[in-house]
Residue frames as a rotation matrix with the C-alpha (Angstrom) as fourth column:
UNK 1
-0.158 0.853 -0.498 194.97
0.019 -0.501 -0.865 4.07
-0.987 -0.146 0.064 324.96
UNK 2
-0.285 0.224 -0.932 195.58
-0.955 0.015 0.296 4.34
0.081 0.974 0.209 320.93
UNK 3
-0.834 -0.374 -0.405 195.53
-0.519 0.780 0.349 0.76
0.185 0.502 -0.845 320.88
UNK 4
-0.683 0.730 0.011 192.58
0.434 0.419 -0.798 0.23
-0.587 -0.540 -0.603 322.43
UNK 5
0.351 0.835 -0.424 190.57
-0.228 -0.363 -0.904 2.85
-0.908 0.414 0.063 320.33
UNK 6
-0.461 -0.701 -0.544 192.23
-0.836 0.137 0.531 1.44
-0.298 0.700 -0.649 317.01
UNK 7
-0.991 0.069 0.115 191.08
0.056 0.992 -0.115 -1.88
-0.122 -0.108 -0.987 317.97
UNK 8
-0.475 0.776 -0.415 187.94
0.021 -0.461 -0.887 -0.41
-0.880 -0.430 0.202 318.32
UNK 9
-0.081 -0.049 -0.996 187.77
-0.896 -0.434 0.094 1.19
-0.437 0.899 -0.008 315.23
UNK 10
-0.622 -0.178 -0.762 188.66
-0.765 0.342 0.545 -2.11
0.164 0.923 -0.349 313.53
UNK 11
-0.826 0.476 0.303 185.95
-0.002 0.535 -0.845 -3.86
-0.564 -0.698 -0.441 315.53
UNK 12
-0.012 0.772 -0.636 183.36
-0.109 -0.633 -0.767 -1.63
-0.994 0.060 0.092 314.64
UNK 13
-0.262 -0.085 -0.961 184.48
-0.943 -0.187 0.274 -1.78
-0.203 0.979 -0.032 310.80
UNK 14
-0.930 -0.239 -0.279 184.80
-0.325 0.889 0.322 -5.48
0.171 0.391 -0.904 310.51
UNK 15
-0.491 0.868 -0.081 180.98
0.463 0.181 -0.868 -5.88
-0.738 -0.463 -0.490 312.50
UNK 16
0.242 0.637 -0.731 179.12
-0.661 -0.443 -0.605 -2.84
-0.710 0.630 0.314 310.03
UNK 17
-0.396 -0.458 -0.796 181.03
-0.898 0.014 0.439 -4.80
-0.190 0.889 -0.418 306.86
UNK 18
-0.971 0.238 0.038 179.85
0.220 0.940 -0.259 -7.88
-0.098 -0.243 -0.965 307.78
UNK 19
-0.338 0.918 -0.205 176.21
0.414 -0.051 -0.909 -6.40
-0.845 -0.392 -0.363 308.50
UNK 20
-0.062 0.319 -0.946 175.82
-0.634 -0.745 -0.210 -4.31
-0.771 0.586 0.249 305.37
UNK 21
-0.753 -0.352 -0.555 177.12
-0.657 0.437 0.614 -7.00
0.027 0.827 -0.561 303.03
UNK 22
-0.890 0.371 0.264 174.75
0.141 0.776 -0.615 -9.71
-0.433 -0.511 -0.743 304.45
UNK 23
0.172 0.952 -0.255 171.75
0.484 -0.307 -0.819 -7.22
-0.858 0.018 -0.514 303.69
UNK 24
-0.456 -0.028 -0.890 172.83
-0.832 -0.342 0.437 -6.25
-0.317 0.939 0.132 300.14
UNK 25
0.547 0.818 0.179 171.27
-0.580 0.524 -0.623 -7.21
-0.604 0.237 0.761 297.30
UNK 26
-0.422 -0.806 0.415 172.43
-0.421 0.579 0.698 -10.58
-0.803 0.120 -0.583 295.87
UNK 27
-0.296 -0.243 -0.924 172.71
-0.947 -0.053 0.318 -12.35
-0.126 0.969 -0.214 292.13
UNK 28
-0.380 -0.167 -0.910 172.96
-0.287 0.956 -0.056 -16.39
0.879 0.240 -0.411 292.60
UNK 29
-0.198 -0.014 0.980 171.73
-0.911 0.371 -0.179 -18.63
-0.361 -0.928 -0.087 295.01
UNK 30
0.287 -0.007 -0.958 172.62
-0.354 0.928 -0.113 -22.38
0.890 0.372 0.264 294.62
UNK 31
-0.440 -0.036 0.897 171.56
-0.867 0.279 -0.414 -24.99
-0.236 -0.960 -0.154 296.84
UNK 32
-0.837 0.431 -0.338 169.48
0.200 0.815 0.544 -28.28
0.510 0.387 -0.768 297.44
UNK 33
-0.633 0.700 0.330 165.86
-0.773 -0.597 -0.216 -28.98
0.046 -0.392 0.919 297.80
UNK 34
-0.952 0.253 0.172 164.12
0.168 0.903 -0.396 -31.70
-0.256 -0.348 -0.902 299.46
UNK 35
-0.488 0.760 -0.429 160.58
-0.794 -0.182 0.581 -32.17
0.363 0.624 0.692 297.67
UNK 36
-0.115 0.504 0.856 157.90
-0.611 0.644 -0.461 -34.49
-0.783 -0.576 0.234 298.96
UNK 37
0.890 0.346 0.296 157.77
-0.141 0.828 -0.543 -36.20
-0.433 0.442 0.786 295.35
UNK 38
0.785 -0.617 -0.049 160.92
0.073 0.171 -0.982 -35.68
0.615 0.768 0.180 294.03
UNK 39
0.384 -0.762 -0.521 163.28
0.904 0.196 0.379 -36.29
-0.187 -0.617 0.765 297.17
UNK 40
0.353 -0.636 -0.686 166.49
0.345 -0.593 0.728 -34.50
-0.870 -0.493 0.010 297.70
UNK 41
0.735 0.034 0.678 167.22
0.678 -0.055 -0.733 -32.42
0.012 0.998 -0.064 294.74
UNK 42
-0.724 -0.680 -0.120 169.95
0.571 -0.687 0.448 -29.16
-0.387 0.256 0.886 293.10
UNK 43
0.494 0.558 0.667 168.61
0.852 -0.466 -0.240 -25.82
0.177 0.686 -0.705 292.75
UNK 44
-0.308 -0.796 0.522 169.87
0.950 -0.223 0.220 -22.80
-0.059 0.563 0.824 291.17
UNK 45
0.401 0.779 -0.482 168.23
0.658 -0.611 -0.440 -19.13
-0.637 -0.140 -0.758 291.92
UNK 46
-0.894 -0.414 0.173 169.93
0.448 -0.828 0.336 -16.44
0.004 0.378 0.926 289.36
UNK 47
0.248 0.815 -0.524 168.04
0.530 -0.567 -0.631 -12.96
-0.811 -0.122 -0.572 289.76
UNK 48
0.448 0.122 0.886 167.84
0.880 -0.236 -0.412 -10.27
0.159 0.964 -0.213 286.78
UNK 49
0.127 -0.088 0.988 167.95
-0.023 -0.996 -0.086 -6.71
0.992 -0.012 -0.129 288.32
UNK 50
-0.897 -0.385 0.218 169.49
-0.145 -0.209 -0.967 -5.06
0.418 -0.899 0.132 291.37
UNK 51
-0.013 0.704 0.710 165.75
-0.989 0.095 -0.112 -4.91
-0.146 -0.704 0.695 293.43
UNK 52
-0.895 -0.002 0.446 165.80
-0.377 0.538 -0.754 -8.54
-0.238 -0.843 -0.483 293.57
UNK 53
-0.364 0.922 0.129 162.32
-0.706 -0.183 -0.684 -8.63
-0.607 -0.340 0.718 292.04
UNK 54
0.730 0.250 -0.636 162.31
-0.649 0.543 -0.532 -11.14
0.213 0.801 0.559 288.75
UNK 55
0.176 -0.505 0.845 164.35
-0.524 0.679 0.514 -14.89
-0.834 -0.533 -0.145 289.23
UNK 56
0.360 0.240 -0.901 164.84
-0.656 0.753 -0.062 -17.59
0.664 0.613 0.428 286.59
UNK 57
-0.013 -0.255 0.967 164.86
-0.846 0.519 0.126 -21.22
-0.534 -0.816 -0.223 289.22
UNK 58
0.198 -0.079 -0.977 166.19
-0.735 0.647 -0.201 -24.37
0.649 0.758 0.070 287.92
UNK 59
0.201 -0.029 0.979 165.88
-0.836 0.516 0.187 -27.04
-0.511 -0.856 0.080 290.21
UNK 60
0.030 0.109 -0.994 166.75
-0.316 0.944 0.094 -31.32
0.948 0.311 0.063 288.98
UNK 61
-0.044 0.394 0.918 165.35
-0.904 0.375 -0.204 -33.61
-0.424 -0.839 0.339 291.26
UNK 62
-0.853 -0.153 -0.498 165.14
-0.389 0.824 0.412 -37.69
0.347 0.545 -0.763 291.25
UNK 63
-0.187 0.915 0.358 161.04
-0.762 0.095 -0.641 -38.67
-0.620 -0.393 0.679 291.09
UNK 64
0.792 0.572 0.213 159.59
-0.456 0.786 -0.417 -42.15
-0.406 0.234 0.883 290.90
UNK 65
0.511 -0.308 0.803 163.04
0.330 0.932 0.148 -43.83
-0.794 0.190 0.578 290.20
UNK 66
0.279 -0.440 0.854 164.38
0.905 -0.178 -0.387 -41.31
0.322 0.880 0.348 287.25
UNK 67
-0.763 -0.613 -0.206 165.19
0.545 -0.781 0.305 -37.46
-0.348 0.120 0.930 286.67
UNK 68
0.370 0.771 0.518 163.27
0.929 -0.296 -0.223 -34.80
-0.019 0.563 -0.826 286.08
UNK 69
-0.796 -0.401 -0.453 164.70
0.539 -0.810 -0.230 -30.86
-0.274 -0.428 0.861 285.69
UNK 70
0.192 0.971 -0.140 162.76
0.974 -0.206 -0.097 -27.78
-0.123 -0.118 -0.985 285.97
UNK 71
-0.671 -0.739 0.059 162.37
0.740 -0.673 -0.009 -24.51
0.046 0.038 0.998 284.97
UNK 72
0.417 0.807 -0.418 160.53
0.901 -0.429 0.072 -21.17
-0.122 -0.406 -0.906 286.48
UNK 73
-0.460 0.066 0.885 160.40
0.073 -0.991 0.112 -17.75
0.885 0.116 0.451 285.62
UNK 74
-0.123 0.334 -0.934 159.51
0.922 0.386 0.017 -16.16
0.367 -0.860 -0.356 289.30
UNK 75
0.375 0.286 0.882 158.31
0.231 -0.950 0.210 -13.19
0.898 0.125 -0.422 290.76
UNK 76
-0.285 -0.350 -0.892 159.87
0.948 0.037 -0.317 -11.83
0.145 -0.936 0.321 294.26
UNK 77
0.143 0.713 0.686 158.02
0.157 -0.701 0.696 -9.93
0.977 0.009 -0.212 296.74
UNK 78
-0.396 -0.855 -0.334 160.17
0.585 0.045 -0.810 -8.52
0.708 -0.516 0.483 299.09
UNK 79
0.653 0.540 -0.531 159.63
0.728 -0.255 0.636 -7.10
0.208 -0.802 -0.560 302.57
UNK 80
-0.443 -0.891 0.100 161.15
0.693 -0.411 -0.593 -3.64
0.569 -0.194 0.799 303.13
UNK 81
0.294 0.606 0.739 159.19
-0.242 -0.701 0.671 -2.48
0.925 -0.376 -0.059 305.68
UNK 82
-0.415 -0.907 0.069 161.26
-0.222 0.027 -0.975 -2.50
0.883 -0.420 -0.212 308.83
UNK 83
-0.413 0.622 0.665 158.37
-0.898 -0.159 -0.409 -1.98
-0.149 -0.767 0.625 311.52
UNK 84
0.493 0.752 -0.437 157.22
-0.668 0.649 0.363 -5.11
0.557 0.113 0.823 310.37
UNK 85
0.504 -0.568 0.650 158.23
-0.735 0.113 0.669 -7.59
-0.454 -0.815 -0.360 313.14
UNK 86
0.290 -0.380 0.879 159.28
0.418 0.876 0.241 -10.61
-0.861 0.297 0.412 310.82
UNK 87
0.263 -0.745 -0.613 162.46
-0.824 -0.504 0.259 -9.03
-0.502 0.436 -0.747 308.88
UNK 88
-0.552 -0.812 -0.189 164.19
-0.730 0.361 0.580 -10.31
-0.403 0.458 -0.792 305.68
UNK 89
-0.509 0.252 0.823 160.96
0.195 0.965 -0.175 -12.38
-0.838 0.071 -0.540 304.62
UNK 90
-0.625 0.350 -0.698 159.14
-0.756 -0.495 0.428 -12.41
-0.196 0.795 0.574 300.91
UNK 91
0.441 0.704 0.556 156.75
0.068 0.592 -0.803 -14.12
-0.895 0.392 0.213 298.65
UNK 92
-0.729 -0.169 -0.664 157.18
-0.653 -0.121 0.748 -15.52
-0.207 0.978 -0.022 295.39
UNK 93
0.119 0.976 0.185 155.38
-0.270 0.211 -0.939 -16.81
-0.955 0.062 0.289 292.25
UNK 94
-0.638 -0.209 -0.741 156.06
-0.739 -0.106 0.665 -17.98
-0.218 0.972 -0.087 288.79
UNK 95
0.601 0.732 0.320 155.61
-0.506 0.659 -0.556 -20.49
-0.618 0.172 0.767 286.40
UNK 96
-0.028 -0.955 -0.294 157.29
-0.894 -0.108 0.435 -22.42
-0.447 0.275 -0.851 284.43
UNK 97
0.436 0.154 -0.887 158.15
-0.837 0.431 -0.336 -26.00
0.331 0.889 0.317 282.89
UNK 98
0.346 -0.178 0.921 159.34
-0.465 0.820 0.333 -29.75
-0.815 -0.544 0.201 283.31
UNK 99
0.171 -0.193 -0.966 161.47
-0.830 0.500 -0.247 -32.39
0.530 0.845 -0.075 281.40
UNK 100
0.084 -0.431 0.898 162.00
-0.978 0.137 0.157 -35.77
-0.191 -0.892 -0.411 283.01
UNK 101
-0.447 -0.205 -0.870 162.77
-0.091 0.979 -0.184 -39.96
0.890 -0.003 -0.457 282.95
UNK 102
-0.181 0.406 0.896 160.76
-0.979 -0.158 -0.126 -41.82
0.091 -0.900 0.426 284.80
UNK 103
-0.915 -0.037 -0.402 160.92
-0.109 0.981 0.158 -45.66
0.389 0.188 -0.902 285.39
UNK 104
0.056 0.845 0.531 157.36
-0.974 -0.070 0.213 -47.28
0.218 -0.530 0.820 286.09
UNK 105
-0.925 -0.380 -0.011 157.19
-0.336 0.832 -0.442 -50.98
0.177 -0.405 -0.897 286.88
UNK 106
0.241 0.884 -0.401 153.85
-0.688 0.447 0.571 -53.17
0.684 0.138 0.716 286.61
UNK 107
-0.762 -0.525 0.378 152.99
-0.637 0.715 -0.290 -55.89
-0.118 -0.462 -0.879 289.21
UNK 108
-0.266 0.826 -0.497 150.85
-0.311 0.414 0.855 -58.76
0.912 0.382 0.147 289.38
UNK 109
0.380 0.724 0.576 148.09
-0.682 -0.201 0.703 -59.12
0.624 -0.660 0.417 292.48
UNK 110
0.966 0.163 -0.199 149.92
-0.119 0.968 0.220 -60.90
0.228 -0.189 0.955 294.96
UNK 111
0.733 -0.677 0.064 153.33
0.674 0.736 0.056 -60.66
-0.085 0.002 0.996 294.34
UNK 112
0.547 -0.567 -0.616 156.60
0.103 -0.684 0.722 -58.70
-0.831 -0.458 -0.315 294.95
UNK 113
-0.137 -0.332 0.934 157.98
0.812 0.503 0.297 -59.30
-0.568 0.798 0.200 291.09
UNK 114
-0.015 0.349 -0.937 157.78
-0.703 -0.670 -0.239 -56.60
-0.711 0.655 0.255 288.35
UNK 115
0.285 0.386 0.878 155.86
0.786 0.430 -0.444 -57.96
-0.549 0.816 -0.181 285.10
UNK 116
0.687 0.206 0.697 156.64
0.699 -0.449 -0.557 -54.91
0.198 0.869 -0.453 283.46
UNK 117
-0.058 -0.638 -0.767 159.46
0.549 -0.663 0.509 -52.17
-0.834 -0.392 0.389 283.42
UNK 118
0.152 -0.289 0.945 159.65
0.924 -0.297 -0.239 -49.13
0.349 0.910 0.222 281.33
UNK 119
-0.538 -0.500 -0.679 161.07
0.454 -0.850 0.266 -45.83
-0.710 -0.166 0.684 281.09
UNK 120
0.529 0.844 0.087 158.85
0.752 -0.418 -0.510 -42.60
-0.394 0.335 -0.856 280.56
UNK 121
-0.856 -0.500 0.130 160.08
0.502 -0.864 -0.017 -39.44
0.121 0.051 0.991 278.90
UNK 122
-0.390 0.844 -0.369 158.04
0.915 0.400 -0.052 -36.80
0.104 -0.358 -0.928 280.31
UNK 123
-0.850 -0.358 0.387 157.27
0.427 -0.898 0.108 -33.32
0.309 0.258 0.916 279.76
UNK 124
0.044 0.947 -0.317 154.91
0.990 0.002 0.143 -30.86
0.136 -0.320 -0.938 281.33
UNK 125
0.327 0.103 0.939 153.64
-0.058 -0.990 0.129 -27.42
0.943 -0.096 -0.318 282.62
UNK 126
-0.361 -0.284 -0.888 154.67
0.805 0.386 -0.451 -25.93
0.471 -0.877 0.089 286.32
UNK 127
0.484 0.165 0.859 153.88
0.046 -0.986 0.163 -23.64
0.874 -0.039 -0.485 288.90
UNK 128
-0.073 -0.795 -0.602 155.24
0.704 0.387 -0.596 -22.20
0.706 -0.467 0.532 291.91
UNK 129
0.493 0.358 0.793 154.23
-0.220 -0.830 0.512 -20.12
0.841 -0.427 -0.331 295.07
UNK 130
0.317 -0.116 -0.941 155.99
0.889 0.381 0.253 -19.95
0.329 -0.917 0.224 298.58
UNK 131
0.950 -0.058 0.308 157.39
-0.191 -0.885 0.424 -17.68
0.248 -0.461 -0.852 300.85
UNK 132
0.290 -0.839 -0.460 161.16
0.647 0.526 -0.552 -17.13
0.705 -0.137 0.695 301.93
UNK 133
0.952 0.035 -0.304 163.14
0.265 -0.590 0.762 -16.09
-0.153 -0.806 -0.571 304.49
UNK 134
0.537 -0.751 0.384 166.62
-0.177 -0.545 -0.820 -14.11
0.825 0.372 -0.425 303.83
UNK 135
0.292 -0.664 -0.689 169.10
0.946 0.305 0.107 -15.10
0.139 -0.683 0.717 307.21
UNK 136
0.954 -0.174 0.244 169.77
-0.215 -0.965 0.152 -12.20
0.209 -0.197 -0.958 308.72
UNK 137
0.444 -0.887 -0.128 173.82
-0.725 -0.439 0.531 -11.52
-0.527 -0.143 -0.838 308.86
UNK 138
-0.544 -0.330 0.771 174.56
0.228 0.827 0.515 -15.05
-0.807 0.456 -0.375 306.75
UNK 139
-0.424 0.358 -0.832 173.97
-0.878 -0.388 0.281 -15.08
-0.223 0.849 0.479 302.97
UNK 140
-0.856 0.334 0.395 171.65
0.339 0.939 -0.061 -18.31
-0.391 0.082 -0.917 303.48
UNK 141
-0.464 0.819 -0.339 167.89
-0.868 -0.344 0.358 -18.24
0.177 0.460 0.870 301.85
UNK 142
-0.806 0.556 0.205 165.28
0.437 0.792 -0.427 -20.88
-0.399 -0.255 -0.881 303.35
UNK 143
-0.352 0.803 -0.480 162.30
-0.893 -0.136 0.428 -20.71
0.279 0.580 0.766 300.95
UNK 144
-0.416 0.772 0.481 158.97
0.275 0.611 -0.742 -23.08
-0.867 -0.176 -0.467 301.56
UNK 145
-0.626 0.289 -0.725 157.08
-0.699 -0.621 0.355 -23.71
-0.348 0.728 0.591 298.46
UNK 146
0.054 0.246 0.968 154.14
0.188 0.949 -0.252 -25.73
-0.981 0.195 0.005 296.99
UNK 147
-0.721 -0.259 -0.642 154.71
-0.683 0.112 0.722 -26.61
-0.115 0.959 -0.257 292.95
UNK 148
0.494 0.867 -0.069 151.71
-0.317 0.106 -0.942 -27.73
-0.810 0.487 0.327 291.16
UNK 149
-0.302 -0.529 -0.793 152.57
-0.758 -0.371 0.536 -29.42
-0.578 0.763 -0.289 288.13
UNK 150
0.623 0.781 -0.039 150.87
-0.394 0.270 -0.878 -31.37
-0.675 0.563 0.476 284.95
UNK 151
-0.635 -0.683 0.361 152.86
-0.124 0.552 0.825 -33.97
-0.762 0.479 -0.436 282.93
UNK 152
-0.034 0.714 -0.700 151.12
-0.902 -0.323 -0.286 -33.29
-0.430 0.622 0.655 279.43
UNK 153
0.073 -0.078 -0.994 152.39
-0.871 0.480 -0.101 -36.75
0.486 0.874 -0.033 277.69
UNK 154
-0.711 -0.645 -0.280 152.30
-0.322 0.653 -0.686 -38.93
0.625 -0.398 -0.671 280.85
UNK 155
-0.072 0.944 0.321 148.54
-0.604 -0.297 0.739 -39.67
0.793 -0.141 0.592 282.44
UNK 156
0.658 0.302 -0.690 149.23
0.428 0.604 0.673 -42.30
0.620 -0.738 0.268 285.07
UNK 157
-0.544 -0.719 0.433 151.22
-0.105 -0.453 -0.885 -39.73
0.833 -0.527 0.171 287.32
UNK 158
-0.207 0.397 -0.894 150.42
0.945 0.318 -0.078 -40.22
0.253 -0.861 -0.441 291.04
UNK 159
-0.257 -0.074 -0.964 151.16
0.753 -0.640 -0.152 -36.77
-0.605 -0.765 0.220 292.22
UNK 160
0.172 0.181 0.968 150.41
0.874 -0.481 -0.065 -33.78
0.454 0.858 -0.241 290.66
UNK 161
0.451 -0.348 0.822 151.61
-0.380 -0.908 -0.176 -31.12
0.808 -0.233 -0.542 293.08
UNK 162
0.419 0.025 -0.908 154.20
0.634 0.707 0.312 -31.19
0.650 -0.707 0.281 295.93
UNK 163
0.995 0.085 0.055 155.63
0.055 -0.907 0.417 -29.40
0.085 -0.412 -0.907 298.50
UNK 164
0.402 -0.909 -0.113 158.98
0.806 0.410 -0.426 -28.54
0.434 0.080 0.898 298.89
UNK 165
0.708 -0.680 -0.190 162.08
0.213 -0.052 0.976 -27.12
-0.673 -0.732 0.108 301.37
UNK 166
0.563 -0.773 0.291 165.17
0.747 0.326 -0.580 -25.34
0.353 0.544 0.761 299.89
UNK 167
0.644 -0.406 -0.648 168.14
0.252 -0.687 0.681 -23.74
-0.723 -0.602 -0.340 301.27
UNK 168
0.559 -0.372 0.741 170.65
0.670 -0.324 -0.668 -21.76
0.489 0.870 0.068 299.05
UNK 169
0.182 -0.417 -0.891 173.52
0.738 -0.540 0.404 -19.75
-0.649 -0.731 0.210 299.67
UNK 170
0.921 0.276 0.275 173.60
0.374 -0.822 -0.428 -16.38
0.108 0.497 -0.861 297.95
UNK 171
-0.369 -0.836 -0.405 176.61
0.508 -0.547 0.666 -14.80
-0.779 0.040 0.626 296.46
């Protein structure tokens, strides 16, 4: 009979410890993000203050054949309203910046050949809006997000915003 409520007991502890920790608030979250222009990339979430509410996000991604890294200052707008049925989800915003290498490659009408190679250095403004979702009992973060951004020294860019996918685990 002790052994059985004991066990209990160490059930019950090891289940809440697990559940509380999950739903504290966390520092870091480093992960990868898959961008529609800039493929499969590393990104880096470090918050400021215990609410969770200010970010600095540093993502490097490989677009058009080179490198490019980023940086965002970000707002977070957290659900804590329990009654709401769709738990553990927020919104962010920021803005931020761009360095990057980019290889371009001229052809001529007709033909599979580059006539021309060269390597941009590129620099620009960013932005950033999406929405995330916090894993309930796992310290994962799936964030959707579209990024707007303006290469200031570089005028034959194709894209000029994409969307983008990133998962992160949070410690």
């Amino acid at each position: 009979m002790m052994k059985k409520i004991l066990l209990n007991l160490v059930i019950i502890s090891v289940f809440s410890h697990f559940t509380i920790s999950a739903d504290a608030q966390y520092g870091t979250g480093i992960g990868a993000r898959y961008g529609t222009d800039s493929n499969l990339g590393l990104t880096l979430l470090q918050f400021f203050s215990d609410r969770n509410q200010s970010a600095a996000d540093f993502t490097v991604s490989a677009p058009f054949s080179g490198v490019r890294a980023n940086g965002f200052y970000e707002l977070h707008i957290r659900n804590h309203n329990e009654k709401i049925e769709v738990a553990h989800v927020g919104f962010f915003i920021g803005a931020g910046a761009h360095i990057g290498r980019y290889k371009t490659q001229l052809y001529r009408k007709h033909s599979t050949d580059p006539i021309d190679k060269t390597n941009i250095i590129a620099a620009g403004i960013d932005g950033i809006a999406g929405i995330e979702w916090k894993l309930p009992y796992i310290p994962l973060l799936l964030s959707l997000d579209v990024h707007p951004f303006l290469d200031l020294n570089y005028s034959h860019q194709p894209e000029i915003f994409e969307l983008g996918l990133s998962l992160r685990y949070l410690f």
